[in-house]
C-alpha atoms as one frame of an Amber mdcrd trajectory, in Angstrom:
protein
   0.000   0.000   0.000   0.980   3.333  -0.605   1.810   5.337   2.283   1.133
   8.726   0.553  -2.001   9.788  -0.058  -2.219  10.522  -3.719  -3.377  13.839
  -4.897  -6.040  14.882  -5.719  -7.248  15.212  -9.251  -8.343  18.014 -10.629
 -12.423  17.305 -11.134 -11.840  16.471  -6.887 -10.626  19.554  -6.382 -12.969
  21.457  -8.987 -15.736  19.632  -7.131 -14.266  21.130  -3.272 -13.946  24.496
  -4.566 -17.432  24.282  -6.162 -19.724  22.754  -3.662 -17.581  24.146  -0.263
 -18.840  27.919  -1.093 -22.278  26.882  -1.194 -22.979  28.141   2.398 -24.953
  30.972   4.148 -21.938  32.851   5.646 -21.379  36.397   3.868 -19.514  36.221
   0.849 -20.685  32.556   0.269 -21.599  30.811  -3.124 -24.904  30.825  -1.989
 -25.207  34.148  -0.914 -23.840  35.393  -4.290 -26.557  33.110  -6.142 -29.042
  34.903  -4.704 -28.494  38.156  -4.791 -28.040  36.953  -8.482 -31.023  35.639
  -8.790 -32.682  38.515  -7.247 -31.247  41.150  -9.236 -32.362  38.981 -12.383
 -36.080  39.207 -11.451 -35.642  42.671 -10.046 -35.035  43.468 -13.614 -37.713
  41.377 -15.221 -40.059  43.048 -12.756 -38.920  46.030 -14.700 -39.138  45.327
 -17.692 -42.804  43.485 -17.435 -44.259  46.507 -15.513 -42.545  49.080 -18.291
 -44.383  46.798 -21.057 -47.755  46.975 -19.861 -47.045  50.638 -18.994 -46.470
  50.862 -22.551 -49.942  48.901 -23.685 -51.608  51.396 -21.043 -50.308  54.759
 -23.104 -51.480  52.789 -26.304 -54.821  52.049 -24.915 -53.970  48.383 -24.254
 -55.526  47.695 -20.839 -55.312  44.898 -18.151 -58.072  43.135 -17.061 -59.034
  40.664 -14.300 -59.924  42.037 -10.754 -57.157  44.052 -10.300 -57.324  45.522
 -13.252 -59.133  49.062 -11.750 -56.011  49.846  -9.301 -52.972  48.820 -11.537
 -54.747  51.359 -14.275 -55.275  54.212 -11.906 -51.650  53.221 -10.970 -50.323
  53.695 -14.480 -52.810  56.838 -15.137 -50.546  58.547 -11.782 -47.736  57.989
 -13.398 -48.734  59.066 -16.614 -49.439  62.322 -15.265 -46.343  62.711 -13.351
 -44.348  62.455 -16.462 -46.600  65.042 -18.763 -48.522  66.869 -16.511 -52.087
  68.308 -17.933 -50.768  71.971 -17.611 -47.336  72.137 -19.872 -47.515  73.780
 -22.735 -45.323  71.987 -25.024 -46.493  68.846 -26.929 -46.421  65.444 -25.252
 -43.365  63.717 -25.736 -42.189  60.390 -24.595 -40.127  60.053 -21.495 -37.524
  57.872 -21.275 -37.616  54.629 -20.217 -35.571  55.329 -17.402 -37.510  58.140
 -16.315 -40.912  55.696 -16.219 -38.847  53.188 -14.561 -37.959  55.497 -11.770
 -41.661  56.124 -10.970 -42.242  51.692 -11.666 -40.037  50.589  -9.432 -42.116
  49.957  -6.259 -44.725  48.694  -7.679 -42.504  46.096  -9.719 -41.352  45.101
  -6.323 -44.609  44.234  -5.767 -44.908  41.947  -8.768 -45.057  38.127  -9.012
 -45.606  36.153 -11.801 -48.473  33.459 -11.821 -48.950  30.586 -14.767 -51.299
  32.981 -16.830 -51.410  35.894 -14.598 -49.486  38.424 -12.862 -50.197  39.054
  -9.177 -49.957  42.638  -7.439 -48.746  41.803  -4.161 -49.607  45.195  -2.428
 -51.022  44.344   0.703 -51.258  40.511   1.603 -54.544  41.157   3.854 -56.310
  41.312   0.633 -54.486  38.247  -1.079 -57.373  35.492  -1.277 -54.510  32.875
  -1.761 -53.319  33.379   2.218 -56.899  33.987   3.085 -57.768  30.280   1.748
 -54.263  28.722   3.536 -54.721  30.366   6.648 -51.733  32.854   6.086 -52.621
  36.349   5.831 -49.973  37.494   7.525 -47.662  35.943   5.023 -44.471  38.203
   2.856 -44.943  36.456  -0.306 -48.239  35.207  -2.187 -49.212  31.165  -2.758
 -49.144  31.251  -6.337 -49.726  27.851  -6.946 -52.961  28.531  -5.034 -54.100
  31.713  -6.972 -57.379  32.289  -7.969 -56.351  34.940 -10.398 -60.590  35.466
 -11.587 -61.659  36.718  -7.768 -58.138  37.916  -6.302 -58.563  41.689  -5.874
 -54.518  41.782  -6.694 -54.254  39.929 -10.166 -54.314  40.916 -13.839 -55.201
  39.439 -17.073 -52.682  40.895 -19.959 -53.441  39.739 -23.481 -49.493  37.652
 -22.765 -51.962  35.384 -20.852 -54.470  35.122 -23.664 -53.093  32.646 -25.657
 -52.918  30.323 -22.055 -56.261  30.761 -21.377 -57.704  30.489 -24.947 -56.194
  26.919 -24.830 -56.705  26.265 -21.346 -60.370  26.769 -22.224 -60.196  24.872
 -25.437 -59.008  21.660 -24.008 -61.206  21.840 -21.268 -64.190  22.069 -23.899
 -62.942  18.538 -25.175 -63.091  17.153 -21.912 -66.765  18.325 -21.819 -67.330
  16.524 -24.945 -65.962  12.980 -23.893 -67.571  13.535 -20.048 -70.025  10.199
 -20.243 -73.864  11.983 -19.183 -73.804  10.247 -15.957 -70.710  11.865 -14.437
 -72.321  14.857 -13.842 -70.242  16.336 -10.986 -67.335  16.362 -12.552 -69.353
  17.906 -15.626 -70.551  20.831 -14.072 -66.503  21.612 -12.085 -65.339  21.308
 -15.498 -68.521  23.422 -17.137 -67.471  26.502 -14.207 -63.609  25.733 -15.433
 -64.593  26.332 -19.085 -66.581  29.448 -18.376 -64.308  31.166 -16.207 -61.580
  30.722 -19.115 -63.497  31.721 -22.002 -64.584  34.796 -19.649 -61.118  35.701
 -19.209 -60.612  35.378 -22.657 -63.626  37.960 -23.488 -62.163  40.310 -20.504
 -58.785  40.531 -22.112 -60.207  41.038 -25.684 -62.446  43.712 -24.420 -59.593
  45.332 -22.075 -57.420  45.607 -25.964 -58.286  48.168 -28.426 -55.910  45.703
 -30.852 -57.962  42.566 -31.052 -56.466  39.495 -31.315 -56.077  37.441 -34.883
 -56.749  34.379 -33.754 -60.238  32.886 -34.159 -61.524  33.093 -30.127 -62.276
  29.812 -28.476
């Protein structure tokens, strides 16, 4: 037997450096990975919030229960970039001007499967009001019920979701044998609830849609 330990190779010591960082303490892997990660949806935040600022100016509005307070949102800042009484013609701001005056609510932003939820004050989340929560930081998402939560949206990004959400739920109607009625009618509320999502987004967009609706 060999009575020196061999060295190490260098995947061993690739692995060590790798995997011994991944800790908590400041200045860790870990620690670095996150604030990574949080800077990356800090910016998407941005950027998402900036779009549908954008689809506001152009008349391209959200819809879904929270649709009434992220527009008023949008209309304050609107105002706070060209206020009513300056004479000169409107002009458009710079994004980094409207980003200055998006930021918070961005913050405030997280992104559900076809729907974007507002965040603003968790005593009116319906998602930690059905788990018991509602003193919670962060929404359930995987519980939202984005067609009665006073904090979501409906963009037309989420149309195309719900248009085929809706579509393959009408199939399932179709092969549902007459006797399985309970299951008919959750799917029946299912399908209606998507289609009317579909007709709020449509009707929330001046530009509608090219595709034949559901």
């Amino acid at each position: 037997m060999n009575p020196y330990p061999r060295e190490p190779s260098n995947r061993t010591t690739i692995a060590v450096a790798t995997t011994e960082g991944y800790s908590s303490r400041p200045g860790g892997a870990q620690a670095e990975l996150l604030a990574e990660v949080n800077k990356y949806e800090s910016d998407r935040n941005l950027d998402l919030v900036l779009t549908e600022f954008r689809n506001y100016q152009q008349g391209i509005l959200p819809a879904g229960p929270g649709a009434r307070s992220l527009t008023e949102f949008f209309a304050s800042v609107d105002e706070k970039l060209e206020p009513a009484a300056a004479p000169a013609p409107r002009t458009q701001r710079s994004d980094r001007d409207v980003l200055n005056l998006l930021t918070k609510r961005a913050k405030t932003l997280h992104i559900g499967p076809a729907n974007f939820c507002w965040f603003t004050d968790p005593s009116r989340a319906l998602c930690l009001k059905l788990a018991g929560t509602p003193t919670a930081d962060r929404p359930l998402v995987g519980m939202c019920d984005s067609a009665r939560c006073p904090q979501a949206t409906h963009h037309p990004c989420h149309r195309l979701v719900r248009a085929e959400h809706a579509a393959r739920t009408k199939t399932f109607l179709g092969d549902l044998g007459k006797t399985r009625k309970t299951e008919h009618a959750r799917l029946q509320n299912d399908y209606d609830r998507a289609i009317r999502i579909v007709a709020e987004i449509d009707a929330a967009t001046l530009h509608q849609p090219d595709e034949d609706s559901v």
